[in-house]
N, CA, C and O atoms as a DFTB+ gen file, in Angstrom:
464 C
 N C O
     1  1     -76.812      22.634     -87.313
     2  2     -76.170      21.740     -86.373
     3  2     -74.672      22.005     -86.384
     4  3     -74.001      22.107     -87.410
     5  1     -74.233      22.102     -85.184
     6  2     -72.758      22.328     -85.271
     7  2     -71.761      21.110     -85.368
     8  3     -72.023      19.988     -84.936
     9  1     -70.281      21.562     -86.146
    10  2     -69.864      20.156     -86.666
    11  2     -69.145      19.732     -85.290
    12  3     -68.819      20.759     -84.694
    13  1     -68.871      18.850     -84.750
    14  2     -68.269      18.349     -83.594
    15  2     -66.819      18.102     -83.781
    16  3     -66.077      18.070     -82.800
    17  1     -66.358      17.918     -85.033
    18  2     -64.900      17.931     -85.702
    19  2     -64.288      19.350     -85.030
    20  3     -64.697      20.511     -85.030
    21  1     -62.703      18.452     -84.263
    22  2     -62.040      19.629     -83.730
    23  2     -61.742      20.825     -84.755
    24  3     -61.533      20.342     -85.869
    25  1     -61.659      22.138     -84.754
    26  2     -61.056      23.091     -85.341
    27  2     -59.372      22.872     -85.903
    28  3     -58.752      22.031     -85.253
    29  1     -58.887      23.300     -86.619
    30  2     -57.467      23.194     -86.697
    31  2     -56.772      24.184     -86.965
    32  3     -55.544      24.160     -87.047
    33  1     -57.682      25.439     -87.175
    34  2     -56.735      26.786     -87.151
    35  2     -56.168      27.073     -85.972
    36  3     -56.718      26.547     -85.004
    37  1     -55.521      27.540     -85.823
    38  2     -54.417      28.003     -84.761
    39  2     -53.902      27.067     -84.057
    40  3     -53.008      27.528     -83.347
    41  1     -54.109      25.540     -83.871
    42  2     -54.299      24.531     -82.936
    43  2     -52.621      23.892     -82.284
    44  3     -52.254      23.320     -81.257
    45  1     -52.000      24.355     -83.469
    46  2     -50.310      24.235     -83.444
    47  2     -50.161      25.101     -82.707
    48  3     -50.337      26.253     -83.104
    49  1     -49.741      24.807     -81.218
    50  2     -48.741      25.426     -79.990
    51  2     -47.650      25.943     -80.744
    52  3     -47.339      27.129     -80.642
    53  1     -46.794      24.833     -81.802
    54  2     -45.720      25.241     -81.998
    55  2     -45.212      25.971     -83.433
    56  3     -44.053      26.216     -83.769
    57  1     -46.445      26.232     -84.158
    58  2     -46.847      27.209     -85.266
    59  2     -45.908      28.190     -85.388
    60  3     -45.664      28.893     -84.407
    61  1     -45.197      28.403     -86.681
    62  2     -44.055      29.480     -86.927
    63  2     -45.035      31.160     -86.540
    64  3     -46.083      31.634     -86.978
    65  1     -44.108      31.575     -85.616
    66  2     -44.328      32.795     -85.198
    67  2     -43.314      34.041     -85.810
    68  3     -43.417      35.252     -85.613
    69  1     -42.324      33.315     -86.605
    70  2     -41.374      34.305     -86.995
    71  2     -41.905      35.648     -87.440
    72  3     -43.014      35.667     -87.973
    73  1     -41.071      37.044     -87.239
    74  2     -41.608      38.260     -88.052
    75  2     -41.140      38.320     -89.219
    76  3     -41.600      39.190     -89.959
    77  1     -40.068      37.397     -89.736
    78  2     -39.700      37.050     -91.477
    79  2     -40.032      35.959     -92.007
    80  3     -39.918      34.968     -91.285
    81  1     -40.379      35.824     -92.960
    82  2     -40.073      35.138     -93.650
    83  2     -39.160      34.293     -93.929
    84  3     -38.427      34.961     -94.657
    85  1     -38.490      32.804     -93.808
    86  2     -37.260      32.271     -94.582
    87  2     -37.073      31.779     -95.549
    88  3     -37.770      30.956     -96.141
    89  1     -35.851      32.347     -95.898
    90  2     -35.386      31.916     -97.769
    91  2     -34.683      30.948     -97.165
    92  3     -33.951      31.403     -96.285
    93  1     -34.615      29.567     -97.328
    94  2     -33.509      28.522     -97.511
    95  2     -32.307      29.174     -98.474
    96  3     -32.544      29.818     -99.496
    97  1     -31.026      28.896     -97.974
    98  2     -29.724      29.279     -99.022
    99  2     -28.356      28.347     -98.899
   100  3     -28.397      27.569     -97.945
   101  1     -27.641      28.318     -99.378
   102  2     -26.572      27.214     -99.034
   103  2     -25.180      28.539     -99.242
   104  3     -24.615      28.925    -100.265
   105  1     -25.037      28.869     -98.062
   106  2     -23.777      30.153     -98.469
   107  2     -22.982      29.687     -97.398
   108  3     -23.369      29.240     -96.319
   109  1     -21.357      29.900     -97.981
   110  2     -20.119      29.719     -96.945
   111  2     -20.070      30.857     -96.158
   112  3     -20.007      31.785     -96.964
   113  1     -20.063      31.382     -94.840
   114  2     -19.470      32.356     -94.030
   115  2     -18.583      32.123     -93.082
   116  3     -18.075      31.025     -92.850
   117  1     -18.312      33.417     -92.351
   118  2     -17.114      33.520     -91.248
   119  2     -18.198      34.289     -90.317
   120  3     -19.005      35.172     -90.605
   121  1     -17.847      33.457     -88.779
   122  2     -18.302      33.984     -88.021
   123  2     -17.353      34.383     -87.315
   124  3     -16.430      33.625     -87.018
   125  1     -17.437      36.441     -86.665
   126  2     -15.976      36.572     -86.030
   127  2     -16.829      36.756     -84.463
   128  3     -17.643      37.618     -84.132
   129  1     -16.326      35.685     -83.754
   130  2     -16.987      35.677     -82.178
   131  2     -15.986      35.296     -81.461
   132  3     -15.393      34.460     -82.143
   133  1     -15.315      35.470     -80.203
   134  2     -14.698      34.741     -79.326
   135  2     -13.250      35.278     -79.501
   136  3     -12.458      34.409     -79.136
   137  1     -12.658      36.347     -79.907
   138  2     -11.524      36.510     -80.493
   139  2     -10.509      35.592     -81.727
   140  3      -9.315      35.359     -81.918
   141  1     -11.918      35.257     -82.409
   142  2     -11.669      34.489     -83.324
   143  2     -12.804      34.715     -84.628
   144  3     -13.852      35.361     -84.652
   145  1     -12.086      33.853     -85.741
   146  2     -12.678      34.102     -86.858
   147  2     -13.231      32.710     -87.683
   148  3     -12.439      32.081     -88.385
   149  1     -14.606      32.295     -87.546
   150  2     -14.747      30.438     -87.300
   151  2     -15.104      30.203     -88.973
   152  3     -14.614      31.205     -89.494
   153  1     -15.559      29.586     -89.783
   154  2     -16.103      29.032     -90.384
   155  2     -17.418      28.511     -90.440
   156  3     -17.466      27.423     -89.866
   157  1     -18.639      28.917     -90.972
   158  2     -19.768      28.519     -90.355
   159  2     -20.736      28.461     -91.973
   160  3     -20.403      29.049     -93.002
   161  1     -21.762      27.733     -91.823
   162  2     -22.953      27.936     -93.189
   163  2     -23.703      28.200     -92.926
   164  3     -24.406      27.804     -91.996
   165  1     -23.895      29.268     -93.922
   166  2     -25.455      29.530     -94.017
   167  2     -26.531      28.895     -94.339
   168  3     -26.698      28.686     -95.540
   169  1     -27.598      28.393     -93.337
   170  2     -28.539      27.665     -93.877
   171  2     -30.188      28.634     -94.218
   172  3     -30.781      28.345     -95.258
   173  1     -30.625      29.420     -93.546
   174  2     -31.717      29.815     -94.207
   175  2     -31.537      31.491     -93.610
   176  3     -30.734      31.660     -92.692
   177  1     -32.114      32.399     -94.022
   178  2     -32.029      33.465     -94.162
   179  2     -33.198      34.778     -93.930
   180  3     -33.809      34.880     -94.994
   181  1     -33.679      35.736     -92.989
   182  2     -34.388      36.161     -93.294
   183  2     -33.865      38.169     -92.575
   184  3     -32.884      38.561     -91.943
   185  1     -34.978      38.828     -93.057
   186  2     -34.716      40.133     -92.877
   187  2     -33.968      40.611     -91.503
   188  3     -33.072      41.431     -91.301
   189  1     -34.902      39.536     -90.436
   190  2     -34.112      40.120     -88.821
   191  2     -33.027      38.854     -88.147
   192  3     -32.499      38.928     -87.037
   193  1     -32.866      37.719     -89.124
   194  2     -31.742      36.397     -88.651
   195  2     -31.085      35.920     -89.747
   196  3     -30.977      36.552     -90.798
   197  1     -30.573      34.662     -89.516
   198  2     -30.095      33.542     -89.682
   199  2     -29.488      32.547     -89.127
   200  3     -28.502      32.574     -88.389
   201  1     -30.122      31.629     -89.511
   202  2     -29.365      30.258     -89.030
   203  2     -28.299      29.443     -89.510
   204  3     -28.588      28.726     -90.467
   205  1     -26.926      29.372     -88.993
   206  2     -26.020      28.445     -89.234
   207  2     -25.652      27.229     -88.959
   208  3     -25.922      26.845     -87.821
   209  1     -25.119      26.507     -89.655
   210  2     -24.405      25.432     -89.377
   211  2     -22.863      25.361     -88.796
   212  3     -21.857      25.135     -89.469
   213  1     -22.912      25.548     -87.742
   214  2     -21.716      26.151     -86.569
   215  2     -21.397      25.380     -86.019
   216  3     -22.296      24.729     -85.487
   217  1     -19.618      24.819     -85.709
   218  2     -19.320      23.932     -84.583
   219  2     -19.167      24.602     -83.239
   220  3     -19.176      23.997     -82.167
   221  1     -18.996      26.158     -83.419
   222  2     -18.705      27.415     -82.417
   223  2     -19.638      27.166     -80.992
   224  3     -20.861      27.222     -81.119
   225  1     -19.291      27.004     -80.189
   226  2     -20.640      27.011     -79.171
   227  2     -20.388      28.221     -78.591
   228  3     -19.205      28.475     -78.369
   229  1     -21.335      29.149     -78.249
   230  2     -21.091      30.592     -78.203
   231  2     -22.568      30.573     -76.781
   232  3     -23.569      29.860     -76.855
   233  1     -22.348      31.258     -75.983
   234  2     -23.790      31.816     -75.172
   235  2     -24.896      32.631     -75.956
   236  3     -24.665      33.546     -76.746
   237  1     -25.838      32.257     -75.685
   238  2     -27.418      33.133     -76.026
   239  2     -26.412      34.786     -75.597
   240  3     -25.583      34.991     -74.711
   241  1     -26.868      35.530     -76.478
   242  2     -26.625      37.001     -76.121
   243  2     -25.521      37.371     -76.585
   244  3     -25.684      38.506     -77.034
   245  1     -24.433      37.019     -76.731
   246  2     -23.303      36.933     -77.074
   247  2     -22.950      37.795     -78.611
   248  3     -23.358      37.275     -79.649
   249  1     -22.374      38.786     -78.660
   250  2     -22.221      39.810     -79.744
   251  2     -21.382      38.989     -80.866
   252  3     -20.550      38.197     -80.423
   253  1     -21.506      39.091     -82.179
   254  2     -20.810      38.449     -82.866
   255  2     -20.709      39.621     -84.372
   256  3     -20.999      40.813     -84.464
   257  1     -20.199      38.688     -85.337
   258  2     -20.247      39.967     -86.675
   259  2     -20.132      38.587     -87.551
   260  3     -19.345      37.658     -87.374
   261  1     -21.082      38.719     -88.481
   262  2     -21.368      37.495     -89.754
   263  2     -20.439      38.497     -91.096
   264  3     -20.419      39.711     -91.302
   265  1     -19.814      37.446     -91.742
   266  2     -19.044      38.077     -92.600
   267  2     -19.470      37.177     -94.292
   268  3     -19.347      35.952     -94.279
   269  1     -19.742      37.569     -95.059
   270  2     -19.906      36.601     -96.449
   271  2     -20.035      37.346     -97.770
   272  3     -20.992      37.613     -98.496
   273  1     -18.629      37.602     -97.822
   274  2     -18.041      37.733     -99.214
   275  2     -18.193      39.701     -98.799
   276  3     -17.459      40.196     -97.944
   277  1     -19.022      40.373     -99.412
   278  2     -19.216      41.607     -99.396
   279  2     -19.933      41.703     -98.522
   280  3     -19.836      42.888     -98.202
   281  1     -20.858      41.087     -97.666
   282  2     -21.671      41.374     -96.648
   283  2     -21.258      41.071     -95.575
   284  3     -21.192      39.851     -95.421
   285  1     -20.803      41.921     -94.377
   286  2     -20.965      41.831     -93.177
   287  2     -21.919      42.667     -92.449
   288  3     -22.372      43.720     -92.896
   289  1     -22.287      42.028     -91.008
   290  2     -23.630      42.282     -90.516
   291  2     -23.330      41.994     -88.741
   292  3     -23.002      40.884     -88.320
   293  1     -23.436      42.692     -88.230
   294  2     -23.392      42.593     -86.556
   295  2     -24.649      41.741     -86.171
   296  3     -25.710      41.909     -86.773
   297  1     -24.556      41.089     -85.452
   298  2     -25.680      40.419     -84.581
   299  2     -25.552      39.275     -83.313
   300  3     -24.597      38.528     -83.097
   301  1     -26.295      39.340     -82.869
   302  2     -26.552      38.414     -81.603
   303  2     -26.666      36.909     -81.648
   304  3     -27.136      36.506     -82.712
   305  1     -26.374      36.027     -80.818
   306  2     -26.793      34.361     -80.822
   307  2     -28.139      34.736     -80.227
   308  3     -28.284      35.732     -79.517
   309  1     -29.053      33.952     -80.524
   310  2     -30.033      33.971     -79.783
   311  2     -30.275      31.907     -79.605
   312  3     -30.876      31.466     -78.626
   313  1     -29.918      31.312     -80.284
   314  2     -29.862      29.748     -80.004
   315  2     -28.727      29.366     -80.520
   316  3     -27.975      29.945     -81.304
   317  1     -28.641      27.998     -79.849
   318  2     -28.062      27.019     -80.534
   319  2     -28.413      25.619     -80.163
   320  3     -29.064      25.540     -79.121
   321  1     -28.158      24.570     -80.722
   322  2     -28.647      22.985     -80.861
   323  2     -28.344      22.419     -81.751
   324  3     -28.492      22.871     -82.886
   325  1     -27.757      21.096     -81.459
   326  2     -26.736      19.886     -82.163
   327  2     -25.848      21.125     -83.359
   328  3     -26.666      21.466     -84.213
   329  1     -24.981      21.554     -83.497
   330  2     -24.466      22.098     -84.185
   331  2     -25.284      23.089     -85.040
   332  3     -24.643      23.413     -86.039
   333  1     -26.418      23.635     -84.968
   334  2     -26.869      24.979     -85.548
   335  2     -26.817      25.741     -84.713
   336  3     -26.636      25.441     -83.533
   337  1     -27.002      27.179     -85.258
   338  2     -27.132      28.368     -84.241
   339  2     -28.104      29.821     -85.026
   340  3     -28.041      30.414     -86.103
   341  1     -28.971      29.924     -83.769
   342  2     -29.585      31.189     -84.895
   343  2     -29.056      32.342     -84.256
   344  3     -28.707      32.416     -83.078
   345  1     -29.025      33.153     -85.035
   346  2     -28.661      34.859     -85.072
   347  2     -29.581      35.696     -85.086
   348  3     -30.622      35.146     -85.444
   349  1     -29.771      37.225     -84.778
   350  2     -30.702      37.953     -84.812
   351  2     -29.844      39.319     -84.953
   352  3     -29.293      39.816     -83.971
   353  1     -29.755      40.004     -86.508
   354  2     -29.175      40.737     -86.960
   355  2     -29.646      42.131     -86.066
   356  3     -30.748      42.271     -85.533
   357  1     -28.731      42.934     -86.048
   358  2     -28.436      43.925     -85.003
   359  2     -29.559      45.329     -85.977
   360  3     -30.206      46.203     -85.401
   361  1     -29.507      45.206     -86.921
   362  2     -30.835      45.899     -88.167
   363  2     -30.795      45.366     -89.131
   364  3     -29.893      45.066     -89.913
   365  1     -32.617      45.128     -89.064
   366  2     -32.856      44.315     -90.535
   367  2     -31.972      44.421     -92.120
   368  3     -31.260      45.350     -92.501
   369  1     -32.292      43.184     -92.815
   370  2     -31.543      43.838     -93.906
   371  2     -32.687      44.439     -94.964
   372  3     -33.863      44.472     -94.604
   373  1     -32.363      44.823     -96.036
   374  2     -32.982      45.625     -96.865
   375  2     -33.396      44.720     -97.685
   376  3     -33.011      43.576     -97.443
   377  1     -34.499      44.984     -99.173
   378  2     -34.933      43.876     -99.972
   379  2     -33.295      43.940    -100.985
   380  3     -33.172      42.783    -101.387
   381  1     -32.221      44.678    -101.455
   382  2     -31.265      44.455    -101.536
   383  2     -30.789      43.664    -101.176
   384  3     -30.870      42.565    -101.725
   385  1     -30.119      43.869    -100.149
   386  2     -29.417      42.943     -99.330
   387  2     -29.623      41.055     -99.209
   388  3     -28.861      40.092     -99.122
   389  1     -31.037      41.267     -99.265
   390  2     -31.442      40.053     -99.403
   391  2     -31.426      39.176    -100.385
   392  3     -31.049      38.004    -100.351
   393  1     -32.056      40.087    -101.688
   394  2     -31.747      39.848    -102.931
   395  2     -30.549      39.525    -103.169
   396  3     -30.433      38.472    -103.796
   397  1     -29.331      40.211    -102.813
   398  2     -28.077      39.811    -103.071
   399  2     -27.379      38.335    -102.646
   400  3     -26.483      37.719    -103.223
   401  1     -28.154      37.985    -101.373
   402  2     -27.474      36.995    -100.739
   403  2     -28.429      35.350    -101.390
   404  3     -27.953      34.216    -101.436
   405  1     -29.725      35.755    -101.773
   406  2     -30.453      34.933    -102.135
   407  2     -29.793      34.131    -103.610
   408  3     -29.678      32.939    -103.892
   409  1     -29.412      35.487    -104.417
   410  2     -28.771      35.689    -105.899
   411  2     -27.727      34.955    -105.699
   412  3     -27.448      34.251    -106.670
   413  1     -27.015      34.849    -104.762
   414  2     -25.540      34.419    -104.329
   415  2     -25.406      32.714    -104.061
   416  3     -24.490      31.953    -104.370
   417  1     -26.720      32.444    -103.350
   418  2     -26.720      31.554    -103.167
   419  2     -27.144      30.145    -104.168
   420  3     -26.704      28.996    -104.143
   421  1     -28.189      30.800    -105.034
   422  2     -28.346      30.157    -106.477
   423  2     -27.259      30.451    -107.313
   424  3     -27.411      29.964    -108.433
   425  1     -26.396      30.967    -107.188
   426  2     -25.591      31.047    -108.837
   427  2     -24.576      29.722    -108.336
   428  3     -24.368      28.753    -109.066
   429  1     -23.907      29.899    -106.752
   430  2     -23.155      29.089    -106.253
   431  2     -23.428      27.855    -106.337
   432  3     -22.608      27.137    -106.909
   433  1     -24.735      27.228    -105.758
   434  2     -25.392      26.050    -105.869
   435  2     -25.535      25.523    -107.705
   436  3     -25.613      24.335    -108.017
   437  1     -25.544      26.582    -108.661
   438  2     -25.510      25.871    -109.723
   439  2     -24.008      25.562    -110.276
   440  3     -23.776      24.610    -111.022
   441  1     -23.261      26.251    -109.936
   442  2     -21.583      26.647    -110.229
   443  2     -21.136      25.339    -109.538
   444  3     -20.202      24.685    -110.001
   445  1     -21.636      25.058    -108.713
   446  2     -21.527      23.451    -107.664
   447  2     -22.047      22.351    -108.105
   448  3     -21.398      21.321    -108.287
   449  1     -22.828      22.435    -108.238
   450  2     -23.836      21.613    -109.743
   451  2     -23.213      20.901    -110.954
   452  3     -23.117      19.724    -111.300
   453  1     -22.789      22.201    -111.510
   454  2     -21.511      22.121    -112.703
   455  2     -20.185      21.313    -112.979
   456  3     -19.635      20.585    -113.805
   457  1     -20.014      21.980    -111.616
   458  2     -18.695      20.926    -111.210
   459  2     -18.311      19.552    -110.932
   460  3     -17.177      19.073    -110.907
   461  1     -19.528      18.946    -110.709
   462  2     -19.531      17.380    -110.427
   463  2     -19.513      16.434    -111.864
   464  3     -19.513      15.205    -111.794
């Protein structure tokens, strides 16, 4: 007998489709867009984006360059909403790269920790 209970695999329209993975991170950057050089955070992180915490309002498409500490990285806006904005890095980063920024972001968050 078949069960009459709806299915629930796939059933989320709005189901993460991303091609990365995201690391949550808490990192300070500079975003250089607009003939300017803004202040922005890093909130989560993956091989082909990231998303900031940006007051910058910038257009979808719009060329930019993410800067944080030793890492800079060319890439695109592809959103923004109530003060975030996601990015879509111009080439993926490497498991390095990632590692580094992940590493960066835990030592900081405990160094912050410390301090209170």
């Amino acid at each position: 007998m078949a069960s009459s209970a709806p299915s629930t695999k796939g059933a989320d329209p709005f189901e993460d489709r991303r091609a990365f993975p995201r690391v949550a991170v808490a990192l300070p950057a500079f975003l250089q867009a607009a003939g300017g050089r803004h202040a922005v955070q890093m909130i989560d992180l993956s091989a082909g984006g990231v998303k900031l915490n940006c007051p910058l309002s910038l257009a979808s498409g719009t060329a930019v360059t993410l800067d944080c500490g030793t890492f800079g990285r060319p890439a695109v806006v592809r959103w923004q909403n109530d003060g975030f904005m996601g990015l879509s890095f111009d080439s993926e980063l490497n498991d390095r790269e990632m590692s580094a920024l992940v590493d960066r972001s835990m030592a900081l968050s405990k160094w912050m920790g410390r301090r209170d």
